[in-house]
C-alpha positions in Angstrom: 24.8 93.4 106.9 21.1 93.9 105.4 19.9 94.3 108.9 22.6 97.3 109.9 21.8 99.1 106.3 17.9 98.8 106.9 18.5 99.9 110.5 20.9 103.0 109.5 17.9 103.7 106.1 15.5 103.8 109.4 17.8 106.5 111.3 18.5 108.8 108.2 14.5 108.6 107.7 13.9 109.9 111.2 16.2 112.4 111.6 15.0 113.6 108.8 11.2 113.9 110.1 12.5 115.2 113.2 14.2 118.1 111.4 10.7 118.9 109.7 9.3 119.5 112.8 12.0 120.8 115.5 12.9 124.0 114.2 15.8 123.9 115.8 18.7 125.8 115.3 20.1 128.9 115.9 19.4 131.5 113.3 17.9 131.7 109.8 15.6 128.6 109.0 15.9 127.0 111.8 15.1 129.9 113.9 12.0 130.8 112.4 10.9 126.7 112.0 12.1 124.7 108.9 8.3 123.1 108.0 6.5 126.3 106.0 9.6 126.6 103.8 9.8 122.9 103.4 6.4 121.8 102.6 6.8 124.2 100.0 9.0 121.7 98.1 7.5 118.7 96.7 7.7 116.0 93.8 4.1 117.2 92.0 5.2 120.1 91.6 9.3 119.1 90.3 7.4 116.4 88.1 5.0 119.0 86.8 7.6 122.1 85.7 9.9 119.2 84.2 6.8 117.8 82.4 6.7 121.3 80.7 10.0 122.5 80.4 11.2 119.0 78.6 8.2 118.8 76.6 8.5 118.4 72.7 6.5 121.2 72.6 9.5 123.4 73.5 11.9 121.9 70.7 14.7 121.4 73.2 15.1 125.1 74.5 18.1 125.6 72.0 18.8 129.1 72.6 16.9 132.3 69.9 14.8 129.2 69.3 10.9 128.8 69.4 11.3 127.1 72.2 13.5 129.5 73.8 10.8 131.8 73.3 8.4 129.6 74.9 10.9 128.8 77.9 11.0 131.8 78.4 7.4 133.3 78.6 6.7 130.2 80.7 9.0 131.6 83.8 8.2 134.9 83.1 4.8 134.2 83.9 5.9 132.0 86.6 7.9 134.9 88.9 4.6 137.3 88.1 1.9 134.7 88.9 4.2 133.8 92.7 4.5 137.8 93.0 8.3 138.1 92.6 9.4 141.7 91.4 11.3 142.3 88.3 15.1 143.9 89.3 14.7 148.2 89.0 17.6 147.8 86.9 15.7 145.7 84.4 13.0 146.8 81.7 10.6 143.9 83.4 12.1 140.0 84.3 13.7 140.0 81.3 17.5 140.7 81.0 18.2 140.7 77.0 21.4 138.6 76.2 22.7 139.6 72.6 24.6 136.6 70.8 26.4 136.0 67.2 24.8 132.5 65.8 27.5 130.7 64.1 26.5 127.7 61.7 29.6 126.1 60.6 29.8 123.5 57.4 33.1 121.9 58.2 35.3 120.0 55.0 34.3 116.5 55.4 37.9 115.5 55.3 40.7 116.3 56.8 44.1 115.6 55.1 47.4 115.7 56.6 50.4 116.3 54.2 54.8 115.6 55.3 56.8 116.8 53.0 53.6 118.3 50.4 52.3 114.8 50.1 49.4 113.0 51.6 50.4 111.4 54.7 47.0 110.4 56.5 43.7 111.8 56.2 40.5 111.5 58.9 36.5 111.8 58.5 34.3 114.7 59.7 32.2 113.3 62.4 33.5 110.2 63.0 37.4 111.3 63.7 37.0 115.5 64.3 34.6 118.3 64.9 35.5 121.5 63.9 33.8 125.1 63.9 34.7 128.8 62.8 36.7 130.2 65.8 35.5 133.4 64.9 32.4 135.2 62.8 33.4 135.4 59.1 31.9 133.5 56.4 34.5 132.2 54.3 37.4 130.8 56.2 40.5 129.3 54.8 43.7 127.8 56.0 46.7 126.6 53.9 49.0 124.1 54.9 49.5 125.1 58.5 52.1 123.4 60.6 50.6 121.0 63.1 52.5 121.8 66.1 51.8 119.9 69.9 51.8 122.0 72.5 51.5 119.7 75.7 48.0 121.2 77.9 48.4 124.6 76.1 48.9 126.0 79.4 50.6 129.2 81.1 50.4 129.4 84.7 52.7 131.9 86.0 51.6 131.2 90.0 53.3 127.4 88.9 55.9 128.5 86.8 54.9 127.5 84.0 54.9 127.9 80.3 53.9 125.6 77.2 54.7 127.9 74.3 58.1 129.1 75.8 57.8 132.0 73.9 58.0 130.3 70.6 56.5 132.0 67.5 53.3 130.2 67.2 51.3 132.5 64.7 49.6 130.9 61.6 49.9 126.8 63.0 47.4 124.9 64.3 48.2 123.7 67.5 47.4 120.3 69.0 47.0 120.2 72.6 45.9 117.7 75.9 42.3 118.1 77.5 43.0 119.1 81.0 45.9 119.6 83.1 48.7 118.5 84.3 47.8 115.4 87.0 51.5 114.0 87.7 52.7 116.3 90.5 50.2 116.8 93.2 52.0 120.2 94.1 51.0 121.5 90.6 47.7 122.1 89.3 46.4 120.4 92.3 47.2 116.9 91.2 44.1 115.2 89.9 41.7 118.0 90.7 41.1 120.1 87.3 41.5 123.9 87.3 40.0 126.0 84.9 43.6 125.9 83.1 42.0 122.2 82.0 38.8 123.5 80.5 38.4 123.7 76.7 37.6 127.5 76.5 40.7 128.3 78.3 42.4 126.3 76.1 41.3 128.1 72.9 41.7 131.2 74.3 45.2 130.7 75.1 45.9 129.2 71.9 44.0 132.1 70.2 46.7 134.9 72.2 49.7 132.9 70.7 48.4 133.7 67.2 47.2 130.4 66.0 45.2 129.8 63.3 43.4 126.9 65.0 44.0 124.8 67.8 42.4 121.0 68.2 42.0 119.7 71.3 42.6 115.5 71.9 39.4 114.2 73.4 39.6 111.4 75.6 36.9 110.0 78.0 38.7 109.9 81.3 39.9 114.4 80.4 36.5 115.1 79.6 34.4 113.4 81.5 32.0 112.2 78.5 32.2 110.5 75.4 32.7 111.7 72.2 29.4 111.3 71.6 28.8 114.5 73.7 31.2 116.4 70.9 29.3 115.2 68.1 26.4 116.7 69.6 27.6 119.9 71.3 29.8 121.3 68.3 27.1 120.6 65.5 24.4 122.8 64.6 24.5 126.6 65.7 26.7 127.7 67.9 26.5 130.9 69.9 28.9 133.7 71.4 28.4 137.2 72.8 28.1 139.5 70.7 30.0 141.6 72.2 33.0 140.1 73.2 37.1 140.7 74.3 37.6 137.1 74.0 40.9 136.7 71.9 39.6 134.6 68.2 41.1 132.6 65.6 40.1 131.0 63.1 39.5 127.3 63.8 38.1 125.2 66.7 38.5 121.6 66.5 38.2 118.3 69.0 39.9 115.1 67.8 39.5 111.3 68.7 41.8 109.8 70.8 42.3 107.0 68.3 42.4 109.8 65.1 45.1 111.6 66.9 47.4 107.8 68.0 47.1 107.8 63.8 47.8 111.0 63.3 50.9 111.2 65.5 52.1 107.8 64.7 52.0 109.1 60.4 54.6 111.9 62.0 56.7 109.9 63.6 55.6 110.4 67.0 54.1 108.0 70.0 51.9 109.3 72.1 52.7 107.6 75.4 56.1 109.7 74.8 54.5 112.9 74.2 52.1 112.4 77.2 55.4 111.7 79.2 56.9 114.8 78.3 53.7 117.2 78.4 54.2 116.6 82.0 57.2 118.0 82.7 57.9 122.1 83.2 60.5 121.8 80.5 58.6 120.7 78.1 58.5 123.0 74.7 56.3 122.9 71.7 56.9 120.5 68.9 56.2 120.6 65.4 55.4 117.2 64.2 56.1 117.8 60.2 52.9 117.4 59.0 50.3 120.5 57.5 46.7 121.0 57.3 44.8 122.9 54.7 40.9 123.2 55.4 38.2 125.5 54.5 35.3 126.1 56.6 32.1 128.3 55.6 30.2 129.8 58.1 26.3 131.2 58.1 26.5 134.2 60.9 22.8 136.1 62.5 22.4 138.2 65.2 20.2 136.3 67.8 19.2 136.8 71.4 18.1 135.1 74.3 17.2 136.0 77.6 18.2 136.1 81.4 14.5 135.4 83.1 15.2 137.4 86.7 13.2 138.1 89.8 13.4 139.7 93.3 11.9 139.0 96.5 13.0 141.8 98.3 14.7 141.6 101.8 13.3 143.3 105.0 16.3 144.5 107.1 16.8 148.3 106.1 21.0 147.3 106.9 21.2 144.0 104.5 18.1 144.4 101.8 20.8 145.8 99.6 22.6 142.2 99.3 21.8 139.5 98.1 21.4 135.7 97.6 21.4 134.2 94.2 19.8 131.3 93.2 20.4 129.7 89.5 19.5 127.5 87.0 20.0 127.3 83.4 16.9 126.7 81.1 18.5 126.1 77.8 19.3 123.2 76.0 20.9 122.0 72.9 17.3 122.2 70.8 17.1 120.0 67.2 19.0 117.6 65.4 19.9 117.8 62.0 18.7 114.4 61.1 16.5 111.6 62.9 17.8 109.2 65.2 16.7 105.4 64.5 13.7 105.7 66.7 12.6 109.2 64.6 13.3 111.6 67.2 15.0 114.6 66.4 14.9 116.9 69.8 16.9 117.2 72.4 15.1 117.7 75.3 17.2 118.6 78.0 15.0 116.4 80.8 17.2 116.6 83.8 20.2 118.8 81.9 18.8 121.2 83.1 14.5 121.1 82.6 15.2 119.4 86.4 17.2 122.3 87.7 14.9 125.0 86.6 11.9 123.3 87.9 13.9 123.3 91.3 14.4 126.7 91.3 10.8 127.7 90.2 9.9 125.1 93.5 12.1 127.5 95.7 10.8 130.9 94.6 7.2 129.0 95.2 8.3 127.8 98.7 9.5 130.8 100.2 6.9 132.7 98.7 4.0 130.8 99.9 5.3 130.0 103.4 5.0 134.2 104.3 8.9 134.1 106.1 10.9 137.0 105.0 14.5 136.8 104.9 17.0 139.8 106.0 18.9 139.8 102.7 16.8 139.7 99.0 16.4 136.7 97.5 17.2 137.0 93.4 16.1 134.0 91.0 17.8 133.8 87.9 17.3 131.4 85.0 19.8 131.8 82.5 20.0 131.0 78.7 22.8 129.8 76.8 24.7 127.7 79.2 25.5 124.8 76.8 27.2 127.0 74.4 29.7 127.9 77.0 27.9 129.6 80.4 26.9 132.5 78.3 24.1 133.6 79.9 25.5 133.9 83.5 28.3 135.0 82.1 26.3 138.3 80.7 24.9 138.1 84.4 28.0 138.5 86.0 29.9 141.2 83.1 26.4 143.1 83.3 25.0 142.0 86.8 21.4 143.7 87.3 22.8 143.9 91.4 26.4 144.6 92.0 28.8 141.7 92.1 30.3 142.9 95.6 27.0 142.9 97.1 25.9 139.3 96.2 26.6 137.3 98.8 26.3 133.7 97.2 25.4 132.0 94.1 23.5 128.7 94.7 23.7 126.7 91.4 21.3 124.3 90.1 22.2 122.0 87.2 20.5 118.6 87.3 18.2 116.8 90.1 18.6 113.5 92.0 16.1 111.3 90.2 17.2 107.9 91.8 15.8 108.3 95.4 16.8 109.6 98.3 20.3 109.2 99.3 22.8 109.3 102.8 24.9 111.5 100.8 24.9 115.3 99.9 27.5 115.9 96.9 28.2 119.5 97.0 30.8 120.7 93.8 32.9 123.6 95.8 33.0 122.3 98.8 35.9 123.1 100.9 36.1 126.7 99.1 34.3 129.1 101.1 32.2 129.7 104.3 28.9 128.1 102.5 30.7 124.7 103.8 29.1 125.4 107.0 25.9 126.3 105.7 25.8 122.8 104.0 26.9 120.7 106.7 24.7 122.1 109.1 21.6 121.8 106.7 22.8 117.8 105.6 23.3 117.3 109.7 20.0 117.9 110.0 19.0 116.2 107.4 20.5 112.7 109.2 22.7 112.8 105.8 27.3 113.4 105.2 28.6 116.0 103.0 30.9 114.5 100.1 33.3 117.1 98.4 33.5 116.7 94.6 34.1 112.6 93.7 35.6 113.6 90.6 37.4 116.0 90.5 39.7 115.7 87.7 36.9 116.3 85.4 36.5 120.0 86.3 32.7 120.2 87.4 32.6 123.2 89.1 34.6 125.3 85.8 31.2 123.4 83.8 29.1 125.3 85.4 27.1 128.6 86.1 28.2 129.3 89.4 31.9 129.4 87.9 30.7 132.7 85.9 30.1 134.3 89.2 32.8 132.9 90.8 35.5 134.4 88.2 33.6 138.0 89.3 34.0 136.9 93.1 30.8 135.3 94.3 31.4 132.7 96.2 29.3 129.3 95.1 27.8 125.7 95.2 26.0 123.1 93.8 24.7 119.6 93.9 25.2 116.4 92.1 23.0 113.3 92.8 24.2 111.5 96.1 25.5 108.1 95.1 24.6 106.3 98.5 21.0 105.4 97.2 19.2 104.4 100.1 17.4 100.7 99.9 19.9 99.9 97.1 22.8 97.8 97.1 26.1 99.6 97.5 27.9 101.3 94.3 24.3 100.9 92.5 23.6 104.5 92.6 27.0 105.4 91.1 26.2 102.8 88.5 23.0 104.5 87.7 24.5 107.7 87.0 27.4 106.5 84.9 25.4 104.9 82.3 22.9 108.1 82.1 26.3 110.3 81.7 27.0 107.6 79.1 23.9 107.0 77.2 22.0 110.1 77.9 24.1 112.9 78.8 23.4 115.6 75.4 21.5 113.0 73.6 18.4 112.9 72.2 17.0 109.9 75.5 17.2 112.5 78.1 13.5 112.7 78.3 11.0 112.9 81.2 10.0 110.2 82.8 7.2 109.9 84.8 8.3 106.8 87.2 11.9 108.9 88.5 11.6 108.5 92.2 12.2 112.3 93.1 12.0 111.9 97.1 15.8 112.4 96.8 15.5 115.5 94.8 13.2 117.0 97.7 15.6 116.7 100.2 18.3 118.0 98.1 15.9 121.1 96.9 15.0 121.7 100.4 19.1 121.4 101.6 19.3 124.0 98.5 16.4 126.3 100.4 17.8 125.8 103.6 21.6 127.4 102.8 20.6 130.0 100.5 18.0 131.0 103.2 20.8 130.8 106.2 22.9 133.0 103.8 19.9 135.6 103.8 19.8 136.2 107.1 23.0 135.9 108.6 25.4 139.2 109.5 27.9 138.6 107.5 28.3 137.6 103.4 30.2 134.5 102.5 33.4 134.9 101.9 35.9 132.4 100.2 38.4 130.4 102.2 41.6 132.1 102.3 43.8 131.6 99.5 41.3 130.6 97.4 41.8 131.0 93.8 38.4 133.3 93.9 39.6 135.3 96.7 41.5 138.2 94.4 38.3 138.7 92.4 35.7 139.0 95.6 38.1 141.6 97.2 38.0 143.7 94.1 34.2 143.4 93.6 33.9 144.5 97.5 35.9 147.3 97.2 34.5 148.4 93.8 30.7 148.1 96.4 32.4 150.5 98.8 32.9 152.8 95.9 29.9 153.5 95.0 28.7 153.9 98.1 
């Protein structure tokens, strides 16, 4: 068995060295010879922009931040020094993203009264997180009814309903993370929608009138471990300024083992509840219990930035669309308090220093290799994505090129740093015409496609690409490959669970000098490859038909047309 996996390591290598040089193919890359665009990508220069970006230096790019600041001069100067052009619609590269910051000081306690006396009480931290669900100081709620409201979902296009029109204003609401997984007709079984993700969920609960909602966290409907809470809803959190989001005037997340305690005090178990959150039938229920809570809140207008360039197309017919690429350069920025090894920033190493550096390594590439693509070619960096895709969701609300001429949005949000793998894990494949653009680059690359592994934890609603997809733009991106080649089967996979686990949002992802990013290279060049194909062929990518992005790309084409 050795023997064959060596033997098939050999083939993969040597298909993918006969790609460099072939230029093969077609149209796009291939036509014009792969090797000046791919030379252009390489591990000194990944290594040397994550080096940077996830330095201490840049205390953990938390957005309005120093470091921000810094992040931000740093690919500013960047696009200049390559010769990219700032967007005519822009004053500069610099696309000015006004926010609310909202510091939130939480009770400590939380105690749950049946029947106006104490029936169980939970710890800040440790049981619940919660934050002001909207900017006001002083925020206070008095004995609220704690009603369960399944997933907190309506979905007309399934028929279906939560809050069956029950009166929900002035309660706190208690709802599942995710959706519905039992009935592979709804919700589309396992795969999680965007009805799953958390701001969805507060939103929804914020239109019934609520006065907060708390959403149960478990591992398997997140994706993460509480941990990741504890460190993603402390400390300053941001919104747009200006913003139609519906508000209210608590946010909360609750342990899976608070809320068995919590449920069990009223009288309810949660295996039933579960059972019955399942169902279309299912109607809120008030489980007899109140919560009073106070939460003061510290507000400032901040900003961050959108860091955008432009290499301009050279057909006269397509230079007027265009080919996004994207990568978000914020992180979560400083602790509160020291961790036992004194370290206090978050650094944001592969989440998402990696994916920046990636797309600085692009704009390099096809810069320095002279070709020049029919369609233009924008780079975007965007701030803010860790308190909820802001940035790229300003992009897309105020998009510096209109929304029905972009013809794809190719998303970066981590790197491979495990080595080069047989695998290409794309998050939205099988939803639009990029498929092809990624099979044919992995083909060549000796390597398979592998839709999204898991995808009941939501990825591509996590992401930036997802902001552009709700205005139409059809997009991808890449996790790491788990087929690690020279590794024993199921190690990569292994790998990436315990980073996910010990380093996903915490403090240890930090650069490291030793990752192996020979697999980031070939999935940076892939990357290069489809964006580059998407340049320069006739059409724009369109989504598959019936795609749940398919309305919005139709109305953004049409709205193109208009202003014609």
């Amino acid at each position: 068995m050795k023997r064959v996996t060596v033997f098939r390591d050999f083939l993969v290598c040597l298909a993918w060295t006969s790609v460099l040089g072939s230029g093969i193919g077609s149209s796009g890359l291939f036509g014009q010879g792969i090797r000046p665009l791919a030379d252009g990508v390489t591990e000194a220069k990944l290594h040397g922009h994550i080096q940077f970006l996830a330095d201490d230096l840049l205390e953990g790019r938390g957005p309005a931040s120093n470091g921000d600041k810094l992040t931000q001069l740093y690919l500013e100067t960047q696009f200049r020094q390559l010769g990219l052009q700032p967007l005519t619609s822009l004053k500069g590269y610099r696309q000015p993203v006004p926010m609310l910051g909202l510091t939130s000081d939480a009770e400590k306690q939380w105690v749950f009264k049946k029947n106006g006396a104490e029936s169980i009480s939970f710890k800040y931290f440790d049981d619940y997180i919660a934050v002001a669900g909207k900017p006001a100081s002083n925020i206070e709620i008095q004995n609220a009814e704690i009603v369960f409201v399944g997933y907190g979902i309506q979905a007309p296009e399934y028929q279906w309903d939560d809050y069956k029109g029950k009166d929900l204003k002035g309660k706190i609401l208690l709802m599942l993370n995710n959706d519905p997984e039992g009935d592979p007709e709804l919700f589309a079984g396992s795969r999680r929608l965007y009805y799953g993700r958390w701001d969805y969920k507060y939103e929804s609960a914020a239109r019934q009138g609520a006065a907060g909602a708390i959403i149960i966290h478990t591992d398997h409907s997140a994706g993460y471990p509480f941990t990741v809470i504890q460190t993603s809803w402390t400390g300053e959190e941001f919104e747009l300024r200006e913003s139609d989001s519906p508000r209210m005037d608590m946010k909360a997340w609750m342990t899976e083992s608070a809320t068995r305690q919590l449920l069990d005090a009223s009288g309810f178990k949660m295996s039933e509840l579960l059972q019955r959150a399942e169902k279309r039938d299912f109607e809120p229920i008030p489980l007899g219990v109140t919560l009073s809570t106070k939460i003061r809140c510290d507000i400032r207008e901040s900003l961050t930035s959108n860091i955008v360039s432009l290499l301009p197309g050279q057909d006269p017919q397509l230079a007027n669309e265009y080919v996004i690429f994207m990568a978000h350069h914020d992180h979560i920025g400083i602790a509160a308090t020291r961790d036992e090894n004194g370290d206090t920033i978050y650094n944001g190493a592969i989440d998402n220093a990696s994916g920046t550096a990636a797309l600085l390594t692009i704009a390099d590439a096809m810069v320095a290799s002279g070709m020049k693509s029919r369609r233009s070619i924008v780079f975007a960096a965007v701030g803010a994505e860790e308190q909820g895709l802001l940035g790229s969701k300003y992009f897309a609300e105020h998009p510096p090129v209109p929304n029905g001429k972009q013809s794809a949005v190719i998303n970066i949000d981590g790197i491979n740093f495990l080595g080069p793998t047989r695998d290409v894990h794309v998050i939205g494949y099988g939803k639009s015409s990029l498929d092809k653009l990624v099979s044919a680059a992995a083909q060549r690359q000796g390597r398979v496609v592998v839709g999204d592994r898991e995808p009941s934890k939501g990825y591509y609603y996590r992401s930036d690409q997802f902001s552009l997809a709700k205005v139409g733009v059809p997009g991808v991106y890449l996790h790491s490959g788990h087929e690690v080649i020279g590794k024993p089967e199921g190690w990569g996979k292994q790998q990436l669970d315990a980073w996910t686990k010990k380093d996903y949002h915490q403090r240890s992802d930090e650069y490291d000098p030793n990752w192996n990013l020979e697999g980031a290279v070939r999935d940076v060049q892939l990357l290069l490859e489809v964006g580059w194909e998407a340049a320069n062929q006739d059409q724009m990518q369109a989504w598959n038909p019936g795609d749940e992005f398919e309305s919005p790309r139709k109305a953004a084409l049409r709205a193109a047309l208009d202003t014609k």
